[in-house]
DRENDREN-246127 format. One record per residue (C-alpha): residue in three letters; x, y, z; residue number from 0; chain. Coordinates in nm, 4 decimals. Layout:
BEGIN
["ALA",[X,Y,Z],NUM,"A"]
...
//
This chain:
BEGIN
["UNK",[0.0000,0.0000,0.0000],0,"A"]
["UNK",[0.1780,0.3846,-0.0689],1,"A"]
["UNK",[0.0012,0.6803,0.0331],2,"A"]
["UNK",[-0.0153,1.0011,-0.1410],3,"A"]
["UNK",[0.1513,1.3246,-0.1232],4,"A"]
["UNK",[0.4364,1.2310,0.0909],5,"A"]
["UNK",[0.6002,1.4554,0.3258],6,"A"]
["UNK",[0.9752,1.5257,0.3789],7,"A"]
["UNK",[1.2834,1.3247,0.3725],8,"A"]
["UNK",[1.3817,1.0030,0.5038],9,"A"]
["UNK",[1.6760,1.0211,0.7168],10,"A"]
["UNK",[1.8198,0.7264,0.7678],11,"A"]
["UNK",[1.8931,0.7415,1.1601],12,"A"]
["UNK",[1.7667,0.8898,1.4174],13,"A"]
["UNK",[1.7484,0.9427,1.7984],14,"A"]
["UNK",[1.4736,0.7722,1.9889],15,"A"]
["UNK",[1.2496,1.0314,2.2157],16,"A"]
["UNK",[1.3317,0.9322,2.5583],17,"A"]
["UNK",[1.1908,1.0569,2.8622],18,"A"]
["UNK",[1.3966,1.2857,3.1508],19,"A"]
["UNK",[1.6603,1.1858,2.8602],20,"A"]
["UNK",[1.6174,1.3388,2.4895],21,"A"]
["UNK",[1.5506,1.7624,2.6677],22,"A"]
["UNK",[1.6745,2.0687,2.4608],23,"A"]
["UNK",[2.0478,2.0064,2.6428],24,"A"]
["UNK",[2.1178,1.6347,2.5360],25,"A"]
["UNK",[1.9622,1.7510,2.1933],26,"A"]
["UNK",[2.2114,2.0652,2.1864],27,"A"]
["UNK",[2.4942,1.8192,2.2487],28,"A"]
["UNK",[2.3978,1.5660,1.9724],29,"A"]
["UNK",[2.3848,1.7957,1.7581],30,"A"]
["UNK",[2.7569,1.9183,1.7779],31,"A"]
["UNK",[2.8158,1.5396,1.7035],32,"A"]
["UNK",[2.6039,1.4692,1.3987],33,"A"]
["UNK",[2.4213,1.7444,1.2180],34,"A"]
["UNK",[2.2339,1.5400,0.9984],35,"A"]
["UNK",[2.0927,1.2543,1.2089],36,"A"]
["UNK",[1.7011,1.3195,1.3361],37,"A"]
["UNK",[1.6177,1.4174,1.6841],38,"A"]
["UNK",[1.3304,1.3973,1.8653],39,"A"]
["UNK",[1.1707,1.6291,2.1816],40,"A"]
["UNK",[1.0696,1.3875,2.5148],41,"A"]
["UNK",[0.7058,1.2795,2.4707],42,"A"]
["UNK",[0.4746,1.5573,2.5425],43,"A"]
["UNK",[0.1390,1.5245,2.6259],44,"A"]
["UNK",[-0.1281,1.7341,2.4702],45,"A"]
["UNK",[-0.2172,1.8526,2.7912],46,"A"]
["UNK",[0.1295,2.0020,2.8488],47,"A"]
["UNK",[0.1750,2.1392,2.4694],48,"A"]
["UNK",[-0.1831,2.3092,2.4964],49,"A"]
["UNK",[-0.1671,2.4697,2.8459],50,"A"]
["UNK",[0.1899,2.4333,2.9439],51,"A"]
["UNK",[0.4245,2.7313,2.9544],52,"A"]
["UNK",[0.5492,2.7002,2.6264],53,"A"]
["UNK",[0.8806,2.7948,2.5953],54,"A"]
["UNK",[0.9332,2.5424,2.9071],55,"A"]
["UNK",[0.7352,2.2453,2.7619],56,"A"]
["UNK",[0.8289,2.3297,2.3551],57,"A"]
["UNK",[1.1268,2.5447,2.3190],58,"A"]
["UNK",[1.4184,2.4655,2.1324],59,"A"]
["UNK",[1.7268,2.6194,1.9787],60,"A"]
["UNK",[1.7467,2.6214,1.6208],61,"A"]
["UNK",[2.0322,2.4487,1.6206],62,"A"]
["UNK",[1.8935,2.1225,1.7023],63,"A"]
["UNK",[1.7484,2.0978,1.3852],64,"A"]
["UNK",[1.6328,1.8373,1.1873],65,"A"]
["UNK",[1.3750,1.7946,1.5290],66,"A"]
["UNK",[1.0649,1.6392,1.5611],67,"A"]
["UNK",[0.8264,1.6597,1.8443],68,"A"]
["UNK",[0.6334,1.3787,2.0136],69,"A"]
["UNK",[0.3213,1.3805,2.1183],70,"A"]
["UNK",[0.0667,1.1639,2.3112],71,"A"]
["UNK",[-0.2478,1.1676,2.3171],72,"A"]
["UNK",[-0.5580,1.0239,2.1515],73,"A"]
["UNK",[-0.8043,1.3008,2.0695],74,"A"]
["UNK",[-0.7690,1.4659,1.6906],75,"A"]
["UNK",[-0.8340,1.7978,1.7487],76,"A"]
["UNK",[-0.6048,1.8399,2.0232],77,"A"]
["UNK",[-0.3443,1.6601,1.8185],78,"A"]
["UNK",[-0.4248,1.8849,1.5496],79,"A"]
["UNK",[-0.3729,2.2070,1.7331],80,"A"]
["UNK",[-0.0609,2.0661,1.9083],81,"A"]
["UNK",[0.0407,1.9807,1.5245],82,"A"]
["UNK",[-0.0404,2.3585,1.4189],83,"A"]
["UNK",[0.2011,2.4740,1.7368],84,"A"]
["UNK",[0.4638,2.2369,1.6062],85,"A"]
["UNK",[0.5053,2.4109,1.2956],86,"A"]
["UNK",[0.4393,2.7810,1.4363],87,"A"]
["UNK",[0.7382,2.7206,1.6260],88,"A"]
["UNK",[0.9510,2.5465,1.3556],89,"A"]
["UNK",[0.9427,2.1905,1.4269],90,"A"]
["UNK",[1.0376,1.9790,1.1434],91,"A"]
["UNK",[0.7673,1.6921,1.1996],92,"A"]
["UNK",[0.4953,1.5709,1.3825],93,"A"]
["UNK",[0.4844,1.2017,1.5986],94,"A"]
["UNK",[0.2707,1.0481,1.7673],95,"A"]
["UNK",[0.2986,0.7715,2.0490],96,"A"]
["UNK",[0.1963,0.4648,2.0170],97,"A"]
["UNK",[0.4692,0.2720,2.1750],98,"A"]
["UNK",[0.4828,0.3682,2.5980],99,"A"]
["UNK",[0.3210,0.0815,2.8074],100,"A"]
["UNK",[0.3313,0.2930,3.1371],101,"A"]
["UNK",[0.0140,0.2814,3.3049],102,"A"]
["UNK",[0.0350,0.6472,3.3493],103,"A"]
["UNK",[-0.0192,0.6018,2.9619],104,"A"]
["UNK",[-0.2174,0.3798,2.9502],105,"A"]
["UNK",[-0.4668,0.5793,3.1766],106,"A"]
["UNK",[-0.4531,0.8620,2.9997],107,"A"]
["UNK",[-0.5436,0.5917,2.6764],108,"A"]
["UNK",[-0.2351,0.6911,2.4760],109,"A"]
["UNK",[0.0480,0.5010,2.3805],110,"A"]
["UNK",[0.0927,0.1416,2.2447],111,"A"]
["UNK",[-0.2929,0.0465,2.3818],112,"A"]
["UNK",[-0.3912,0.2678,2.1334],113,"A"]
["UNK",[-0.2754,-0.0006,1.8827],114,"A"]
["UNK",[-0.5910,-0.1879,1.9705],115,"A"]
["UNK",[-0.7709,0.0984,1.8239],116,"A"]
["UNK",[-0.6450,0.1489,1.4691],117,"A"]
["UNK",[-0.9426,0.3940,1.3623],118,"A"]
["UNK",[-0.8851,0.6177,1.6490],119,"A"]
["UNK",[-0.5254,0.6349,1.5401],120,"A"]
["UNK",[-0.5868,0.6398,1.1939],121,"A"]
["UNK",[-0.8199,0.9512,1.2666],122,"A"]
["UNK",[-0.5376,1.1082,1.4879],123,"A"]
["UNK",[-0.3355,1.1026,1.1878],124,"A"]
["UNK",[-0.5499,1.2613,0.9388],125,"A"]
["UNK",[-0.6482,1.5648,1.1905],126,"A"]
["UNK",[-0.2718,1.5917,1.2201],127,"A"]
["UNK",[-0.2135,1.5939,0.8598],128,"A"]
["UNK",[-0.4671,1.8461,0.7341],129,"A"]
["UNK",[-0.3533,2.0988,0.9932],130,"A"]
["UNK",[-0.0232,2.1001,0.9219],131,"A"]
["UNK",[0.2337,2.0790,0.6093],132,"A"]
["UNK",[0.4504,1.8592,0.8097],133,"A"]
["UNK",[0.5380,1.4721,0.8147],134,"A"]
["UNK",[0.3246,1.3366,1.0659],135,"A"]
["UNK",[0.4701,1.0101,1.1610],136,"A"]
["UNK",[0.4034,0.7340,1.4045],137,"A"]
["UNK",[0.6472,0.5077,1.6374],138,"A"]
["UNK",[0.4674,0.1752,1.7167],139,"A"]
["UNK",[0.4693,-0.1744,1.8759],140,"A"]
["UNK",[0.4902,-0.4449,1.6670],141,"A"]
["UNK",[0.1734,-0.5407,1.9004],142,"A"]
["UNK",[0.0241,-0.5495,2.2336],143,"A"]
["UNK",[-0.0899,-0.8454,2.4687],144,"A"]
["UNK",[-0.3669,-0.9508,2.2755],145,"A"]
["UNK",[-0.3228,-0.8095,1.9397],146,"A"]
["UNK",[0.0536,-0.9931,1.9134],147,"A"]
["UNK",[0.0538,-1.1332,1.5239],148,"A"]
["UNK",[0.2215,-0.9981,1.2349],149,"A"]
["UNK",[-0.1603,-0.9966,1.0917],150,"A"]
["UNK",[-0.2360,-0.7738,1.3747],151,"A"]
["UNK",[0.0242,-0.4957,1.2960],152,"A"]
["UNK",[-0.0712,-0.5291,0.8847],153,"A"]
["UNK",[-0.4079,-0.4176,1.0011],154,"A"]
["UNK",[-0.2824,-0.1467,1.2342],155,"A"]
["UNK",[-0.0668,-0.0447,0.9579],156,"A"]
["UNK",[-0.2614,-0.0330,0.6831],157,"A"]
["UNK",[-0.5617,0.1954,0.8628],158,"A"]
["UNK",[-0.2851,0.4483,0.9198],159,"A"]
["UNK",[-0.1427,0.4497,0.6329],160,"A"]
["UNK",[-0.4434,0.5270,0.4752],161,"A"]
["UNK",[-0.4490,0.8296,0.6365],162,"A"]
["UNK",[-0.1421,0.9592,0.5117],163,"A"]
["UNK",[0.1116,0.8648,0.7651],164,"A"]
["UNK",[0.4603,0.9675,0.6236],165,"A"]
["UNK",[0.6695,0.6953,0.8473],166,"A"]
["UNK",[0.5937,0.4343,1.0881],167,"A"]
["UNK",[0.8467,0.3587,1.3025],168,"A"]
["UNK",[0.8317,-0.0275,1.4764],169,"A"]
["UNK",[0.9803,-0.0847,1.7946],170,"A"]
["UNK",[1.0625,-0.4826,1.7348],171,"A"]
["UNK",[0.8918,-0.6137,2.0190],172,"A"]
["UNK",[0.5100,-0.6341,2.1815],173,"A"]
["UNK",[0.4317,-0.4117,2.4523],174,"A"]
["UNK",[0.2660,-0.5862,2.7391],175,"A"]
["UNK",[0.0237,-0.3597,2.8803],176,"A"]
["UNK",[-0.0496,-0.5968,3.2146],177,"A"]
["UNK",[0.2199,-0.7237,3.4304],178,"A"]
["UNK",[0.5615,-0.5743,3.2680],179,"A"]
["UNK",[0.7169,-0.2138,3.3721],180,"A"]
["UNK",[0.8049,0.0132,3.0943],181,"A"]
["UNK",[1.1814,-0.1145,3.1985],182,"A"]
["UNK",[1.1268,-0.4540,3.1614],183,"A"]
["UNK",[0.8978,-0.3695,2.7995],184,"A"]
["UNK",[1.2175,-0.2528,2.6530],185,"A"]
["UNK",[1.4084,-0.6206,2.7449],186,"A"]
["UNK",[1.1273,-0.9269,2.8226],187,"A"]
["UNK",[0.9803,-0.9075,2.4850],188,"A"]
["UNK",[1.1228,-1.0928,2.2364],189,"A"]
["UNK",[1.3026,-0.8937,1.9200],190,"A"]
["UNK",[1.1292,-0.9830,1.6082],191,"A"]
["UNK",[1.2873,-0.7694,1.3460],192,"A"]
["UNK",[1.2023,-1.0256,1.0281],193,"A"]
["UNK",[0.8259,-0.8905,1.0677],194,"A"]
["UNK",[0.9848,-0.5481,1.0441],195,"A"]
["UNK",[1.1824,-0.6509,0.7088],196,"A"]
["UNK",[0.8679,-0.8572,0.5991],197,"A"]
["UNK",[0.6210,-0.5440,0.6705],198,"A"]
["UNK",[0.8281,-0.3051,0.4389],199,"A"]
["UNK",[0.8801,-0.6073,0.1638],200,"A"]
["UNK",[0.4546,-0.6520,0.1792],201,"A"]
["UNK",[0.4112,-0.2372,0.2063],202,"A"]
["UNK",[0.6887,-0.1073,0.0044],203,"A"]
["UNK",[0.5507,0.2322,-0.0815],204,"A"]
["UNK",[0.5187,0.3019,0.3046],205,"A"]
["UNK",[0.8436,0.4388,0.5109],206,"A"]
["UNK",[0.9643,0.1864,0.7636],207,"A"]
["UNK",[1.1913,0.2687,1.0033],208,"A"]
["UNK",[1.3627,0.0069,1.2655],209,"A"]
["UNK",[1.4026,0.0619,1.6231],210,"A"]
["UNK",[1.4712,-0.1363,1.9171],211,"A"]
["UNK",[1.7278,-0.3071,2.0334],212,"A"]
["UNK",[1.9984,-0.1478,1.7884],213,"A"]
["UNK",[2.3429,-0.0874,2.0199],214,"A"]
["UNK",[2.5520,0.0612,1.6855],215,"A"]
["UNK",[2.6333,0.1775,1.3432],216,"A"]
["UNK",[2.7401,-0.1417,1.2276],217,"A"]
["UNK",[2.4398,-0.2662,1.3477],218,"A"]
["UNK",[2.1903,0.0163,1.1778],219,"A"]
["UNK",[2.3796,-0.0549,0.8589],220,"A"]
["UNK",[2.2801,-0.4495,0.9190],221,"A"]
["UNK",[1.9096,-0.3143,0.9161],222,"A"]
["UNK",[1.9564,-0.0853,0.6711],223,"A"]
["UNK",[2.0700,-0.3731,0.4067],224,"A"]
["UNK",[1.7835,-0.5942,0.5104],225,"A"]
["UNK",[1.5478,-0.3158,0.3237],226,"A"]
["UNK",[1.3964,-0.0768,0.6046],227,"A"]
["UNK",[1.4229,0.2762,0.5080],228,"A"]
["UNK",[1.5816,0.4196,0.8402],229,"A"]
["UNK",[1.6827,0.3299,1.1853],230,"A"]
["UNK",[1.6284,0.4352,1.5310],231,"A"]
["UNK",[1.9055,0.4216,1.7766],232,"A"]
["UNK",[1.7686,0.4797,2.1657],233,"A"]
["UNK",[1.9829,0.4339,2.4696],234,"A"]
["UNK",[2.3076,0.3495,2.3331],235,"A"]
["UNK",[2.3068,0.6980,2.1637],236,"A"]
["UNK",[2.2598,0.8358,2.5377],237,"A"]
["UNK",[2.4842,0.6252,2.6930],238,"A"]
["UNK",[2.8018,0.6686,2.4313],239,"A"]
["UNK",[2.6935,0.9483,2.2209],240,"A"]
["UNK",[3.0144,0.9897,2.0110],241,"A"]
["UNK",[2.9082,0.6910,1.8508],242,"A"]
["UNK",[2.7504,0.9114,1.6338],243,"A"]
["UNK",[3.0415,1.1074,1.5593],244,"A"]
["UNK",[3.0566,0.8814,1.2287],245,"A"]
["UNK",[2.6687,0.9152,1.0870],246,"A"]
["UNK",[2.6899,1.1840,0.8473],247,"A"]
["UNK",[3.0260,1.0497,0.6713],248,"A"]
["UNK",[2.8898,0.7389,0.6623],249,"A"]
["UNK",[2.4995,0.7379,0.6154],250,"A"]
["UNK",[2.4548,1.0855,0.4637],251,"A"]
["UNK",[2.7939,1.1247,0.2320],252,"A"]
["UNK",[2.8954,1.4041,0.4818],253,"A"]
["UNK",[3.2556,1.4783,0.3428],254,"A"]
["UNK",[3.3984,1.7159,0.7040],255,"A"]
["UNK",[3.5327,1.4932,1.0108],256,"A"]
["UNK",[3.3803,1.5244,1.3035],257,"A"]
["UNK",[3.4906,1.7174,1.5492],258,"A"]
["UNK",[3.6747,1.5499,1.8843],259,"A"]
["UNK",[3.5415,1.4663,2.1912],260,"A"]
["UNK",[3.7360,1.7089,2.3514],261,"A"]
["UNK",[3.6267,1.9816,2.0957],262,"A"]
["UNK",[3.2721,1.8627,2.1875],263,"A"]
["UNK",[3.3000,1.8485,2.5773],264,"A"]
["UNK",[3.4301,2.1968,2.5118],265,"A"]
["UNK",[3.1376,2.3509,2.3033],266,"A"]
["UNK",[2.9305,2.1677,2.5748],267,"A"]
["UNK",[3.0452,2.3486,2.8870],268,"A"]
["UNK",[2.9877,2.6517,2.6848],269,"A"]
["UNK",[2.6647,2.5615,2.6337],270,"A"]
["UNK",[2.5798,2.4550,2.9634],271,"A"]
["UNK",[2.7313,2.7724,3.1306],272,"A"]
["UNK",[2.4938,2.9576,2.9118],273,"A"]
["UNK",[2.2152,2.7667,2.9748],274,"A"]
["UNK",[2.2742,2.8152,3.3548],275,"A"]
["UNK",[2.2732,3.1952,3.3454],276,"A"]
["UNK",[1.9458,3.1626,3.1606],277,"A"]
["UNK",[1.7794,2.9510,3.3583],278,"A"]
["UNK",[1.9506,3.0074,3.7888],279,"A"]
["UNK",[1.7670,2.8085,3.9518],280,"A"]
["UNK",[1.8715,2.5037,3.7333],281,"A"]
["UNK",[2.1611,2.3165,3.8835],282,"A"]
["UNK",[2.4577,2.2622,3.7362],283,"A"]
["UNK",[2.4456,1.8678,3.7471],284,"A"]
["UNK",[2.0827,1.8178,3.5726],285,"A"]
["UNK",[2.2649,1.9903,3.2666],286,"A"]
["UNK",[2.6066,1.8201,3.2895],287,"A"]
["UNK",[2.4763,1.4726,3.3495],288,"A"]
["UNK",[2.3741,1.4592,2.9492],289,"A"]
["UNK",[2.7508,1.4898,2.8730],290,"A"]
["UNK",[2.8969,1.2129,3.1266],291,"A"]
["UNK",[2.8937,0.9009,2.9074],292,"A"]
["UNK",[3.1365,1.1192,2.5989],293,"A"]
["UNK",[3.4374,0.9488,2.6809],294,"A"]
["UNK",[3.2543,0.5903,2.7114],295,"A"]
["UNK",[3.5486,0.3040,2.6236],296,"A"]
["UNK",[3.7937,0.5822,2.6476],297,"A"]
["UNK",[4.1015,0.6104,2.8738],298,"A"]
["UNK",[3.9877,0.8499,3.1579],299,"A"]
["UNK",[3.6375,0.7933,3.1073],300,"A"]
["UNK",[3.5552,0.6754,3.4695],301,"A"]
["UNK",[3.7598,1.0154,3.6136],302,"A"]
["UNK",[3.5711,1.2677,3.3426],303,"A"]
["UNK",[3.2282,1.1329,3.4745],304,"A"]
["UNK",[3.3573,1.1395,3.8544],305,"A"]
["UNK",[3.4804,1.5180,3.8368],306,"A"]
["UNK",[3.1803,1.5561,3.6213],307,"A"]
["UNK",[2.9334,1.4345,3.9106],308,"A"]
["UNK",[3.0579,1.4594,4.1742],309,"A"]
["UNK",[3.1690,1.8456,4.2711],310,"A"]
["UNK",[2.9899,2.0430,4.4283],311,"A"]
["UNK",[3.0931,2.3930,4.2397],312,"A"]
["UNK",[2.7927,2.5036,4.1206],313,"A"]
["UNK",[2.9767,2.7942,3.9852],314,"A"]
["UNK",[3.2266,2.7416,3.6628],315,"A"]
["UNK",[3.1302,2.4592,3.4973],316,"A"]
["UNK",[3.4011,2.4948,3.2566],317,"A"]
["UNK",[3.6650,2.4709,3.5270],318,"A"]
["UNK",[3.5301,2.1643,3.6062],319,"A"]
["UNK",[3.4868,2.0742,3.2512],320,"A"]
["UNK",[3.8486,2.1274,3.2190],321,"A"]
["UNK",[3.9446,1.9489,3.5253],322,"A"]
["UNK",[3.7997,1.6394,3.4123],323,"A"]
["UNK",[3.9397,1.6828,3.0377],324,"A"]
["UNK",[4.3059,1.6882,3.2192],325,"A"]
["UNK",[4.2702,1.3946,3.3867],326,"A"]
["UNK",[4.1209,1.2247,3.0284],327,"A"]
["UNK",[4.4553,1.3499,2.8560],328,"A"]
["UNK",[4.6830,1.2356,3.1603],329,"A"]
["UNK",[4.5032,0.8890,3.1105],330,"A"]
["UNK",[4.5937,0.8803,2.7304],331,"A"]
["UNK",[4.9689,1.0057,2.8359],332,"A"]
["UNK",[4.9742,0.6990,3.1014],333,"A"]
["UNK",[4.8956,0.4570,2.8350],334,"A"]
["UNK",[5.1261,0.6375,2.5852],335,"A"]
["UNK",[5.4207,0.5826,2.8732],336,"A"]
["UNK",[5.3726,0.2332,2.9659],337,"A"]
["UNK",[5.3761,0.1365,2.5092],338,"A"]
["UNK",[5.6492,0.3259,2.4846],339,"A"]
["UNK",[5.7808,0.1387,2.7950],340,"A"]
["UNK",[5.7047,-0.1679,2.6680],341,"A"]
["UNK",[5.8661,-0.1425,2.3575],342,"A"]
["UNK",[6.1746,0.0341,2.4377],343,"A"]
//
C-alpha cells in the first residue's frame, strides 16, 4: 500500500524520544556530534503542549534541527492544534505515540494500547495531517498483549497508512500492557525484526523505520541492508553518544570529520554555562549529566564522569569541565608511557 503526497525526507537514523533523557540540552549536544541525524523532543502530552508554559514544555534552539516533536495523546483535534504549534514554532515533523506501556499512559489511553484501536489512530493522523504541512509520523509496537501477530500490525498499519502517515516507526517487540514495567517492555519481549523486514517487503511504498534493540552503526547498517528505510538508535546513543560522531560520513555522504570529543566536551560546557545563566535556579548537574557518558570506552572515562558528578561547584562549569578533560589526557599520556615502555 503507498500513500499520497508524501512529506519530507527520510533520514536514515535517528534518535529515539526518551523521557527525563532526549531535553533541549542532550539535543544541543547531539547535535555538535552529527548534524544530519534526526532528533526527537521527550514525549509531550497534549495537555502540556496546549496549556503548558510554552517555551518550558516546547522550546528549542534552532540548532537542534532536523527535530521532531512527540506527542501523546488520543483526541484529533487536540493533536491537530498541538500539530499547528509544532510548525508555528519550527518543528520539522509531527509524531505520535503509540509505543509507551506505562500505566500512566495507559490511563490517559495513549500510547501502544492505542494499537488496539487502529481507527482512532488512523483519525489522529489525518487531523494531524490536514492541519499542518509537516510529516506526521508514528512510532509503534509491533503489538500489544492480545493483538501480538504480524496480521495484527498489517491491520494497524494499513488503517494508518491510509491516512497519510509519512513513516511508521516499529519498535521490534510487543508491549505488554499488564504485568511488565516500561523497563522490563524494553528487554522481556522478544526482538522480532524479520516482521519489520517482511512489513516493508509486503508495504513497500510506506516508510519503515527500525528501532529497538539497535546498540551501533554497524548494526543500523545491518538493518539498513535488510530493506527498512531508516533506523532508530535509543539508549546506546545516550549512553556513548560519540558513537555518532561517524553518521553523516557514513549514512549521509557528509565529506567534514567530526569534530573530537574534547572539541565537543568543550562547546558543551559553553553551552551549559549559558544555559545556567538563563535559567539560575537550574543546577549545574541536571545539565552536565547529558555529557557524562562522551568518553565511554575511552582512557579516563571513569575520572571525566567522577569530576563531572561529583563536585559540588555550582559555579564554573568549565573549570570543572576542564578538570575532568586533564585527567582524560593524563590517562591517554599513562597509556602512551607504559607502550612506549614496553617497547623500548
Amino acid at each position: 500500500m503507498a500513500t499520497a503526497g508524501k512529506r519530507g525526507v527520510v533520514r536514515a537514523l535517528s534518535v529515539a524520544p526518551m523521557m527525563e533523557w532526549t531535553d533541549r540540552n542532550f539535543r544541543w549536544l547531539m547535535r555538535q556530534i552529527s548534524r544530519r541525524t534526526l532528533l526527537y523532543t521527550e514525549m509531550v502530552t497534549t495537555g502540556a503542549a496546549l496549556h503548558g508554559e510554552r517555551d518550558i514544555v516546547l522550546g528549542f534552539d534552532p540548532a537542534e534541527g532536523p527535530l521532531a516533536l512527540q506527542l501523546g495523546g488520543d483526541d484529533p483535534r487536540a493533536l491537530a492544534e498541538c500539530a499547528r504549534i509544532a510548525e508555528d514554532m519550527g518543528y520539522d515533523e509531527v509524531n505520535l505515540n503509540v509505543g509507551c506501556p506505562s500505566d500512566r499512559v495507559q490511563g490517559g489511553n495513549f500510547g501502544a494500547c492505542l494499537m488496539g484501536q487502529p481507527s482512532r489512530v488512523a483519525a489522529c493522523v489525518a487531523a494531524m495531517r490536514a492541519a499542518v504541512s509537516l510529516p506526521v509520523t508514528v512510532k509503534h509496537r509491533i503489538g500489544i498483549d492480545g493483538r501480538e501477530r504480524y496480521e495484527d500490525m498489517i491491520e494497524f498499519v494499513d488503517a494508518v497508512a491510509a491516512e497519510g502517515c509519512d513513516r511508521f516507526t516499529v519498535h521490534a517487540r510487543i508491549a505488554v500492557l499488564a504485568g511488565l514495567s516500561p523497563k522490563e517492555n524494553r528487554t522481556v519481549p522478544p526482538l522480532r525484526y524479520p516482521e519489520v523486514y517482511q512489513l516493508k517487503v509486503e508495504r513497500p511504498g510506506l516508510t519503515i523505520e527500525l528501532n529497538g534493540g539497535v546498540r551501533s552503526l554497524d548494526a543500523a547498517a545491518e538493518h539498513l541492508g535488510a530493506g527498512v528505510d531508516a533506523v532508530m538508535i535509543g539508549r546506546a546513543a545516550y549512553e556513548d553518544p560519540y558513537c555518532f560522531a561517524e553518521v553523516d560520513r557514513r549514512f549521509f555522504a557528509e565529506a567534514e570529520a567530526p569534530p573530537s570529543r574534547f572539541e565537543v566536551a568543550r562547546r558543551y560546557a559553553e553551552h551549559a554555562e549559558a544555559h545556567l545563566r538563563a535559567h539560575p535556579r537550574r543546577k549545574a548537574s541536571a545539565v552536565l549529566r547529558h555529557v557524562l557518558g562522551l568518553f565511554t570506552g575511552q582512557p579516563g572515562a571513569r575520572e571525566f564522569r567522577r569530576i563531572l558528578s561529583e563536585s559540588r561547584d555550582e559555579r564554573d562549569v568549565g573549570v570543572r569541565m576542564e578538570a575532568a578533560l586533564t585527567a582524560v589526557r593524563r590517562a591517554h599520556e599513562r597509556i602512551a608511557e607504559h607502550r612506549a615502555a614496553a617497547g623500548s
